[in-house]
C-alpha positions as CSV (number, residue, x, y, z in Angstrom):
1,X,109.7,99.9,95.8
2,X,111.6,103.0,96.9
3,X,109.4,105.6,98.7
4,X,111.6,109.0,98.0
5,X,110.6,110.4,94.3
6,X,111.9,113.5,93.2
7,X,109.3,116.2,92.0
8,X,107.2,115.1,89.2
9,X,106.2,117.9,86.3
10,X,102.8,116.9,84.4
11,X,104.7,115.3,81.6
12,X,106.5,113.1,83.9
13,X,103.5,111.5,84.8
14,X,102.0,108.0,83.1
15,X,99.5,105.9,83.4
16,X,100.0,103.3,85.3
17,X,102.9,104.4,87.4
18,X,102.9,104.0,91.2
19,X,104.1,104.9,94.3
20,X,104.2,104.3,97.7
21,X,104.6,106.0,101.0
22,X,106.5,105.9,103.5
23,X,104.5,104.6,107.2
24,X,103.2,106.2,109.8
25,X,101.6,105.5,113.3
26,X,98.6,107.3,114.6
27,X,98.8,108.9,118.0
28,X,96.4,109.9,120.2
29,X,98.1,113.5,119.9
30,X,96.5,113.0,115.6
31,X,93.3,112.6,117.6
32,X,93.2,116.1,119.7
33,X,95.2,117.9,117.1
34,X,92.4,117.0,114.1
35,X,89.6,117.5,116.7
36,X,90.8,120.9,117.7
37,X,91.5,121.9,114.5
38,X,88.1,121.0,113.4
39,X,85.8,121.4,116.2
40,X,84.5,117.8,115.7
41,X,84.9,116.1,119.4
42,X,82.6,113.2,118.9
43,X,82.9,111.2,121.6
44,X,83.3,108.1,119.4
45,X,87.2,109.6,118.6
46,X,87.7,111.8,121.9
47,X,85.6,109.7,124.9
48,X,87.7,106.0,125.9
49,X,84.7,104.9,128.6
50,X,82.1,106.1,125.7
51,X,84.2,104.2,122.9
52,X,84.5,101.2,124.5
53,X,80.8,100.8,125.1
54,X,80.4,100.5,120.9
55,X,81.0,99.1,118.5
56,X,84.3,99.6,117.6
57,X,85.7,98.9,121.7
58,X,87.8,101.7,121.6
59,X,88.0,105.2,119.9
60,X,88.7,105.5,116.2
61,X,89.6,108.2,114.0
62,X,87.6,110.7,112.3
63,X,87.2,109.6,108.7
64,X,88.4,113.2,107.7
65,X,91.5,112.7,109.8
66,X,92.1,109.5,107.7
67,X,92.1,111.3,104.2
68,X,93.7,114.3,105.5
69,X,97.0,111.5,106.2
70,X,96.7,110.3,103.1
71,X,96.6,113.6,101.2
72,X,99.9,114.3,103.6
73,X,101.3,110.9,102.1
74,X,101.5,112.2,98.7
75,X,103.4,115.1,99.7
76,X,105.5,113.2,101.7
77,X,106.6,111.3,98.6
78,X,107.8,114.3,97.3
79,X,106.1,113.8,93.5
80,X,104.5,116.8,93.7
81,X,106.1,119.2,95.7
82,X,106.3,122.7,94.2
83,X,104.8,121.1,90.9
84,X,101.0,121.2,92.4
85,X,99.0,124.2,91.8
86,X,95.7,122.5,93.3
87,X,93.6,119.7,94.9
88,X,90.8,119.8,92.5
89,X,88.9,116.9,94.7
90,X,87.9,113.7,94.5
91,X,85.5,111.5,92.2
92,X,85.0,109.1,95.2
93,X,86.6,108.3,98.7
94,X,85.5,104.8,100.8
95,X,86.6,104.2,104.2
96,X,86.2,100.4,104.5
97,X,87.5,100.2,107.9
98,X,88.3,101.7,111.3
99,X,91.5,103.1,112.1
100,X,92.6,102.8,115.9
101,X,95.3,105.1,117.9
102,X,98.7,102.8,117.6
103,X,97.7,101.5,114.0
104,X,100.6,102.1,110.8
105,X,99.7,103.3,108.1
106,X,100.8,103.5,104.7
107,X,99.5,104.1,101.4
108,X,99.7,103.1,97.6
109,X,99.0,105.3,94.6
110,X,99.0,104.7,91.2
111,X,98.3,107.3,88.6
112,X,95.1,106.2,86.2
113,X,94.8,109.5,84.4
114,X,96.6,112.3,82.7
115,X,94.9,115.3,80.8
116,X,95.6,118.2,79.4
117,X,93.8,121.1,80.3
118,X,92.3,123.1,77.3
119,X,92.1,126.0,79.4
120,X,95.3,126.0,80.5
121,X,98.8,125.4,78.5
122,X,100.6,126.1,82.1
123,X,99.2,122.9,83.5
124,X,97.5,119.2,83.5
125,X,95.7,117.2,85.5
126,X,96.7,113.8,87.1
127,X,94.3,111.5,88.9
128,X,96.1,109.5,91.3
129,X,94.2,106.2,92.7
130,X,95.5,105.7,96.4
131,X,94.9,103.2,98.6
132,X,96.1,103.1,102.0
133,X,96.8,100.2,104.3
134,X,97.6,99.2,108.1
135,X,100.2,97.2,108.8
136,X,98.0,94.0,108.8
137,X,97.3,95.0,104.9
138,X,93.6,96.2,106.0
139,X,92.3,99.0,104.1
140,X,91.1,102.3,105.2
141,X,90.7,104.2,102.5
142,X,90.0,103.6,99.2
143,X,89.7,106.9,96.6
144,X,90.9,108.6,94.1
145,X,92.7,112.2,93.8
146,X,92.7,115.2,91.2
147,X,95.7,117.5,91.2
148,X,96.5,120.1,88.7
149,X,100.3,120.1,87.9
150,X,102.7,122.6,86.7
151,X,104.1,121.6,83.5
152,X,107.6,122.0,82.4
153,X,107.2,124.7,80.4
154,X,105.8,126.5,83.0
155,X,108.7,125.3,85.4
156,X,111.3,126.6,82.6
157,X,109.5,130.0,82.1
158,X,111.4,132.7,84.4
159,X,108.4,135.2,84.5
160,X,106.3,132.2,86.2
């Protein structure tokens, strides 16, 4: 499966459609950059001799750095890019299992719901299951994502 979509409008999305992303490797750079973005330098992610004392062996990432690659994977697919008006959440996110500095990742996504919006005849909402993997097919994260989506109408609208 091809992992280069154009932009997707709400109506262009359907129920069990998927994607997939394209791979990445984590760095330890992903490891300072999300700690001092965040403030959050837990040993556990930012201390080797500390790391490797637990039970992990070495450091892994922040769980928040994890879903904040995968949120980056849907945009990298380009199916929502200028068609997103929001991140409306999540009705669940598991992270089953460590990821190290050196591990790919990648992730797959398949849309389970569309909805209009009575509230809003500019936009929808799709719920986007995504699961992503390393290269050894072990999964990291496991959850679900809400977006709301331009619809074409209010793509074709020139006062938009």
């Amino acid at each position: 499966m091809a992992y280069s979509y154009e932009p997707h409008y709400f109506e262009d999305f359907e129920e069990g459609q998927e994607f997939v992303s394209v791979g990445r490797t984590v760095t330890e750079s992903d490891f300072v950059m999300h700690s001092a973005l965040t403030g959050d330098w837990t040993e556990l992610h930012t201390n080797a001799e500390y790391a490797e004392d637990n039970a992990f062996g070495e450091r892994i990432a922040h769980g928040p750095m994890t879903f904040v690659q995968a949120t980056g994977f849907v945009y990298r697919t380009g199916i929502v890019e200028r068609t997103a008006l929001a991140f409306l959440g999540m009705n669940y996110m598991d992270l089953p299992n460590p990821v190290f500095i050196g591990d790919t990742i990648s992730m797959e996504m398949e849309v389970t719901e569309t909805k209009d919006v009575s509230s809003r005849d500019d936009a929808g909402l799709v719920v986007i299951d995504c699961e992503v993997t390393k290269g050894d097919d072990t999964v990291v994260l496991q959850g679900d994502m809400k977006f709301l989506i331009k619809t074409r109408a209010e793509a074709d609208d020139p006062h938009a």
